[in-house]
DOKOLZA-809803 format. One record per residue: residue number from 1; residue in three letters; x, y, z of N, C-alpha, C, CB in turn. Coordinates in steps of 0.02 Angstrom, whole numbers, plus 50000, padded with zeros to 5 digits. Glycine has a CB too. Example, Ala and Ser with C-alpha at 12.3 -4.5 7.8 and 13.67 -1.06 7.14 Angstrom:
ATOM, torgu, gupa, n.c1, n.c2, n.c3, ca.c1, ca.c2, ca.c3, c.c1, c.c2, c.c3, cb.c1, cb.c2, cb.c3
ATOM, 1, ALA, 50660, 49716, 50390, 50615, 49775, 50390, 50660, 49835, 50390, 50565, 49776, 50452;
ATOM, 2, SER, 50642, 49888, 50354, 50684, 49947, 50357, 50645, 50002, 50394, 50704, 49970, 50286;
//
This chain:
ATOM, torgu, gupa, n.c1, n.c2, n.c3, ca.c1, ca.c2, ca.c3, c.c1, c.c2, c.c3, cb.c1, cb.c2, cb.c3
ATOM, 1, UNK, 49579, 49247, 50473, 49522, 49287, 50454, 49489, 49256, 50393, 49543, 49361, 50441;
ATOM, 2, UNK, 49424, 49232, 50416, 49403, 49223, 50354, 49354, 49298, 50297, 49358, 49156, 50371;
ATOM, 3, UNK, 49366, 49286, 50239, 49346, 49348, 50206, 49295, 49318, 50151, 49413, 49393, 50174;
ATOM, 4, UNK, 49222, 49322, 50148, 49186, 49310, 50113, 49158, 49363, 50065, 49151, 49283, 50147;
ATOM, 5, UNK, 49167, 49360, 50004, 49123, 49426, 49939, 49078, 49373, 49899, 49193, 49478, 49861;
ATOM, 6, UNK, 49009, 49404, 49918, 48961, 49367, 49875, 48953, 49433, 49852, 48894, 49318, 49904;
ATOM, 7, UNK, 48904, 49408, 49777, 48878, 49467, 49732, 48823, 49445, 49703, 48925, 49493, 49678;
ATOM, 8, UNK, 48763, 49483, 49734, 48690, 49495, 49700, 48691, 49532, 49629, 48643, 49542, 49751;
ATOM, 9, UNK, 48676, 49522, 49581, 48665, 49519, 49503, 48740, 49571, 49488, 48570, 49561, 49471;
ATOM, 10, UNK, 48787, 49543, 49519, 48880, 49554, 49520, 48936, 49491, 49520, 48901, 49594, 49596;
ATOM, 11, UNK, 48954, 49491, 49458, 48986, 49442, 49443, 49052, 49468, 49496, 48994, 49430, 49358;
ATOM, 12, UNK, 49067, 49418, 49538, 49112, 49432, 49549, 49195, 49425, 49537, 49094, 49427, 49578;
ATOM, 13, UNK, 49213, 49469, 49487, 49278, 49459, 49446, 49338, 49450, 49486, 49292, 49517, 49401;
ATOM, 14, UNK, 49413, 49409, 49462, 49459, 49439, 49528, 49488, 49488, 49525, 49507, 49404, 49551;
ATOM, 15, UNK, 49476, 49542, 49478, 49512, 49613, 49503, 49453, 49640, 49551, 49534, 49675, 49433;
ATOM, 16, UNK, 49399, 49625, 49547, 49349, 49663, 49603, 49376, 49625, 49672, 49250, 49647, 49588;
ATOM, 17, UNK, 49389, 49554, 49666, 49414, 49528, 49735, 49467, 49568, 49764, 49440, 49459, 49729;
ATOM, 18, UNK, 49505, 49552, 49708, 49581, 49586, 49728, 49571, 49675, 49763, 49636, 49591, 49638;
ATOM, 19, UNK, 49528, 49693, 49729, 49520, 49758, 49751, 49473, 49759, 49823, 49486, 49800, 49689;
ATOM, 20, UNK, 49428, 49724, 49837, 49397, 49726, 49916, 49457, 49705, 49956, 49327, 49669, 49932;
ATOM, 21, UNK, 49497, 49648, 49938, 49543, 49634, 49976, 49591, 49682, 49995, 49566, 49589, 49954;
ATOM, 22, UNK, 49614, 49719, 49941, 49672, 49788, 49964, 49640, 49823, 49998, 49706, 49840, 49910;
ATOM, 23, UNK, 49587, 49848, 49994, 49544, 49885, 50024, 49549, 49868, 50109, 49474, 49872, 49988;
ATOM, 24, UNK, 49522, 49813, 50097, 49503, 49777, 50188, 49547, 49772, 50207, 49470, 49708, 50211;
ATOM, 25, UNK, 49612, 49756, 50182, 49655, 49741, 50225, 49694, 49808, 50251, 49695, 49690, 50196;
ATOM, 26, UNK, 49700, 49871, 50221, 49699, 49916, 50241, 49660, 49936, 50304, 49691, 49940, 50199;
ATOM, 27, UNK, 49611, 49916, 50309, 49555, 49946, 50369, 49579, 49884, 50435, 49443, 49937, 50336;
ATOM, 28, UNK, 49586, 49821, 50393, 49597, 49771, 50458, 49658, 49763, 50489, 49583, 49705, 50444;
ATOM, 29, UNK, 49718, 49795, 50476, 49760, 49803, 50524, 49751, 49819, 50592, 49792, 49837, 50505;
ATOM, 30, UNK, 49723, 49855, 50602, 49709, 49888, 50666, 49706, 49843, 50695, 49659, 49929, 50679;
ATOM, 31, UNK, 49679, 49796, 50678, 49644, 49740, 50746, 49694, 49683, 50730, 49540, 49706, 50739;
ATOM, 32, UNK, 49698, 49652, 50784, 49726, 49585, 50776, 49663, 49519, 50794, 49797, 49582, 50833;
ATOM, 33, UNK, 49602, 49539, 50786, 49555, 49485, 50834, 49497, 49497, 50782, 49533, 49509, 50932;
ATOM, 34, UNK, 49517, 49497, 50722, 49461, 49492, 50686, 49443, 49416, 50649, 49469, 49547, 50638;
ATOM, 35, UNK, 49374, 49392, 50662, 49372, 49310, 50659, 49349, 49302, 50576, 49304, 49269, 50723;
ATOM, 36, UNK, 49312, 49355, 50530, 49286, 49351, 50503, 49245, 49411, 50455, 49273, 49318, 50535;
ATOM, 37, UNK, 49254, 49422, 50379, 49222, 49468, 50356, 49176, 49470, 50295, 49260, 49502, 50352;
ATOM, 38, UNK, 49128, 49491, 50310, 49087, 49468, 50235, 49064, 49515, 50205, 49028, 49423, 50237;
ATOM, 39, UNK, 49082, 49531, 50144, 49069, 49591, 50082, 48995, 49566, 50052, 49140, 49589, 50006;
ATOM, 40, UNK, 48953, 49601, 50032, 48921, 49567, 49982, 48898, 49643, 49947, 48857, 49506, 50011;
ATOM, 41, UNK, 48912, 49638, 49872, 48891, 49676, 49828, 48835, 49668, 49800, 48926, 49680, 49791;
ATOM, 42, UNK, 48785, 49731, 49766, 48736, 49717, 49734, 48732, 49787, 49689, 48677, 49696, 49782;
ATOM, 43, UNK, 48673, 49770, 49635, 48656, 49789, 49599, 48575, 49815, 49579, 48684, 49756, 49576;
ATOM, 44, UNK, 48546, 49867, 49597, 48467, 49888, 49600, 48470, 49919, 49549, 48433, 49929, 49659;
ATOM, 45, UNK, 48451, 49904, 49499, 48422, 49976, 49436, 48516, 50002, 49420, 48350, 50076, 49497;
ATOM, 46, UNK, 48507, 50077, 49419, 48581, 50099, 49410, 48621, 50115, 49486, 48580, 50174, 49361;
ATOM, 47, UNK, 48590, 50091, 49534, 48642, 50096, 49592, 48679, 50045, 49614, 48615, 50116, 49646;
ATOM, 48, UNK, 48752, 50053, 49616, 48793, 49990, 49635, 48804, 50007, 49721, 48876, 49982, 49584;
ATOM, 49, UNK, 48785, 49953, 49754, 48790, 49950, 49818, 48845, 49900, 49853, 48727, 49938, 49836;
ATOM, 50, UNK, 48876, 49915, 49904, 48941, 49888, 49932, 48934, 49883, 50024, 49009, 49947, 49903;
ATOM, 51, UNK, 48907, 49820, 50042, 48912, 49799, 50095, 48957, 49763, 50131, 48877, 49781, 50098;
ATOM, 52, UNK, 48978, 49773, 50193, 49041, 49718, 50245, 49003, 49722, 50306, 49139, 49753, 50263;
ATOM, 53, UNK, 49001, 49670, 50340, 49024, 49636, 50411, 49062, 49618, 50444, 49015, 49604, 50424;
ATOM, 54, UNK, 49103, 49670, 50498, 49163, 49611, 50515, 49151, 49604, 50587, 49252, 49633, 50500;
ATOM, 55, UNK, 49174, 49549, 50604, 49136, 49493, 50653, 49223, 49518, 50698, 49110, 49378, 50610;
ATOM, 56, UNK, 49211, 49545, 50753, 49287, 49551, 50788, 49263, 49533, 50854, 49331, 49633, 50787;
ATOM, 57, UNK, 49315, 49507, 50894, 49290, 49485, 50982, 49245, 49527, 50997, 49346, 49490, 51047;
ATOM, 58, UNK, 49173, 49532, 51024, 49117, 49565, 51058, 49078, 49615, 51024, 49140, 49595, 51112;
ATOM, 59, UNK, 49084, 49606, 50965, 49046, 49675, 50926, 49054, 49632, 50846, 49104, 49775, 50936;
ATOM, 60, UNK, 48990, 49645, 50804, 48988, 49656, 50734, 49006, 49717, 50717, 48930, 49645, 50707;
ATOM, 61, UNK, 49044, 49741, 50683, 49032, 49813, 50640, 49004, 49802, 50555, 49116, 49857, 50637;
ATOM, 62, UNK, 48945, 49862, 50546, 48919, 49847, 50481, 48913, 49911, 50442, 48851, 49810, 50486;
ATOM, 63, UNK, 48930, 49914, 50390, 48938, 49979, 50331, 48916, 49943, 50284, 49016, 50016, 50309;
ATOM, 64, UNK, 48865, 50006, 50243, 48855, 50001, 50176, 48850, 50077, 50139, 48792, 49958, 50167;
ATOM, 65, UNK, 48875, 50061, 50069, 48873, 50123, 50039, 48864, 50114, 49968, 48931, 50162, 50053;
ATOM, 66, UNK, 48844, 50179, 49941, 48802, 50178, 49885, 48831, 50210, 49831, 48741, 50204, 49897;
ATOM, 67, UNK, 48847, 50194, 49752, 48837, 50248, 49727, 48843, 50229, 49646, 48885, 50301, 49758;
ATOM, 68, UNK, 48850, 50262, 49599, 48829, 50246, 49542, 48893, 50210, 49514, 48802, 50305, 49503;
ATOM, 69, UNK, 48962, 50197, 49536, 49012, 50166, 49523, 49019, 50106, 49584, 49068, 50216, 49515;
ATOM, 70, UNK, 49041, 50063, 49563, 49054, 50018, 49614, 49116, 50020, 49644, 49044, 49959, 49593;
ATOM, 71, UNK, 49170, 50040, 49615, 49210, 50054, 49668, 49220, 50114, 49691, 49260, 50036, 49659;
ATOM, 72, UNK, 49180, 50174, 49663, 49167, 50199, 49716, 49135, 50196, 49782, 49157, 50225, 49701;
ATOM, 73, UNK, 49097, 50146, 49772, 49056, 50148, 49824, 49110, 50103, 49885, 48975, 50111, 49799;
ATOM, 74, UNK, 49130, 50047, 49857, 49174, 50002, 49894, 49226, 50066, 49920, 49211, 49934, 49840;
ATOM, 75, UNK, 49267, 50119, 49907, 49321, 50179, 49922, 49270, 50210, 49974, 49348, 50238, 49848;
ATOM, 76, UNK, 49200, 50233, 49972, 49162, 50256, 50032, 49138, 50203, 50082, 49103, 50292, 50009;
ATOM, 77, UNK, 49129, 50139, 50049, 49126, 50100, 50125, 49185, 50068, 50159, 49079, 50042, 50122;
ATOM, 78, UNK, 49245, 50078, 50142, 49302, 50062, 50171, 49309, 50126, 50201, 49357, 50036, 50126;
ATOM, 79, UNK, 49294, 50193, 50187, 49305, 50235, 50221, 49273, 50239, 50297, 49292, 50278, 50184;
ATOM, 80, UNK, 49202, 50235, 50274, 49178, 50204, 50327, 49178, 50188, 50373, 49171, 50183, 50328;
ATOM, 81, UNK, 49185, 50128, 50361, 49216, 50066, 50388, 49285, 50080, 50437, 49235, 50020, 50322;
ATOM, 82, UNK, 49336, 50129, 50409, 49413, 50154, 50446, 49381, 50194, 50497, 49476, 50206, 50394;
ATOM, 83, UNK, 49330, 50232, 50510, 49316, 50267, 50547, 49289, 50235, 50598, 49288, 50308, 50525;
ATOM, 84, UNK, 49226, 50176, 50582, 49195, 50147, 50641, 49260, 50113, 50674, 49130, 50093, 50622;
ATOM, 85, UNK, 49310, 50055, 50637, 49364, 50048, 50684, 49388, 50076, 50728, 49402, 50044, 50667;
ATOM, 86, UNK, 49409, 50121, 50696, 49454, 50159, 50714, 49420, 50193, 50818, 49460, 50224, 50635;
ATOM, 87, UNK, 49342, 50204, 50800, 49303, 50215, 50849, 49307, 50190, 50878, 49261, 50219, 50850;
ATOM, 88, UNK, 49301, 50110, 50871, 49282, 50060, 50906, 49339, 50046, 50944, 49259, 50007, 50868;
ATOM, 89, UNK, 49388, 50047, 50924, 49483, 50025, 50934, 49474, 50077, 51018, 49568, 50078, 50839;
ATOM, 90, UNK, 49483, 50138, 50984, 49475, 50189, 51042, 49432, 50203, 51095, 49471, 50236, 51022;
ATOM, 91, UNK, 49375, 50177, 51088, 49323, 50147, 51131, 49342, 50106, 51201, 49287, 50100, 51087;
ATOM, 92, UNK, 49377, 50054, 51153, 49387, 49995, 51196, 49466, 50008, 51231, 49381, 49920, 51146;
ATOM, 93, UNK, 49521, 50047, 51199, 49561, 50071, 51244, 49547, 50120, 51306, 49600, 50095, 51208;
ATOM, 94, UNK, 49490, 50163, 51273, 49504, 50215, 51335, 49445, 50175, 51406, 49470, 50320, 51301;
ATOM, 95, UNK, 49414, 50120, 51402, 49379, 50113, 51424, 49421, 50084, 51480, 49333, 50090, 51391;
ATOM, 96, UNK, 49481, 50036, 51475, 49523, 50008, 51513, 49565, 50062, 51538, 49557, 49958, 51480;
ATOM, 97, UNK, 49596, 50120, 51531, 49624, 50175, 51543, 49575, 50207, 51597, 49637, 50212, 51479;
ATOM, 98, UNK, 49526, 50218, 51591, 49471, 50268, 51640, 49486, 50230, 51705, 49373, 50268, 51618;
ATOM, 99, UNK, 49488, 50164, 51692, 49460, 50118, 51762, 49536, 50121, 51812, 49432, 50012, 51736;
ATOM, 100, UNK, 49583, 50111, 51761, 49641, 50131, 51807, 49658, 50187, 51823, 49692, 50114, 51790;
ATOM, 101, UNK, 49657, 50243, 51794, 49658, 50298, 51821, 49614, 50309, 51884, 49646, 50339, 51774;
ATOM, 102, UNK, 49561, 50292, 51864, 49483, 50330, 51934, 49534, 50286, 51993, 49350, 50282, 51924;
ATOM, 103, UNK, 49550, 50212, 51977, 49565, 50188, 52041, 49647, 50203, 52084, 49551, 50111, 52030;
ATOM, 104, UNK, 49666, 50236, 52035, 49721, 50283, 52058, 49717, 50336, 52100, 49745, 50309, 52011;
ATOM, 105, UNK, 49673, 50365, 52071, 49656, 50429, 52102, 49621, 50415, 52193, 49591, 50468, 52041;
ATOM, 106, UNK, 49573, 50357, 52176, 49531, 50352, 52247, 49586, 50319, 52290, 49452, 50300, 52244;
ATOM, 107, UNK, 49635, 50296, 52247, 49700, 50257, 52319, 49726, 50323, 52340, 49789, 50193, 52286;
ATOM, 108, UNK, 49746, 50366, 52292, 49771, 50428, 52331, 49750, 50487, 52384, 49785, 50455, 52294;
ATOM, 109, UNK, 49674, 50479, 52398, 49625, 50515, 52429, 49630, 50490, 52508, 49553, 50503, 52392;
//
């Protein structure tokens, strides 16, 4: 997995690394097929903003979140972020599950 954090007018320190990293890697367990993720932080006026991309077999997923702390904002877009997985994860299981079942059912008819 590669893991990229750029930062727009955000120095990026390594306890902020260290901290996207605990963060993500929390959310990226789930998957084993993730190729690639890219954070990029920024800074507008007094809002600190916290963006990711993660690039997994057949789908981008993308979160951003906002707020006047930066790691808070990074704690709401990892939250995020656990949910669209988490969606996505379940998506793609039940989608393989439907097809065997329906064709269960029509062998038994």
């Amino acid at each position: 997995m590669n893991l990229n954090i750029t930062g727009h007018h955000v120095e990026v320190t390594p306890a902020i690394r260290e901290y996207v990293t605990t963060k993500l890697d929390r959310v990226i367990r789930h998957f084993d097929n993730v190729t690639s993720v890219n954070v990029i932080l920024s800074v507008e006026k007094l809002v600190q903003k916290a963006e990711v991309t993660v690039h997994v077999r057949g789908k981008d997923l993308f979160v951003e979140a906002a707020d006047q702390d930066l790691y808070a904002a990074l704690d709401a877009m990892t939250d995020k972020l656990d949910r669209q997985v988490l969606k996505y994860k379940q998506k793609n299981q039940d989608h393989g599950h439907d097809a065997i079942k329906h064709r269960n059912t029509a062998e038994e008819s």
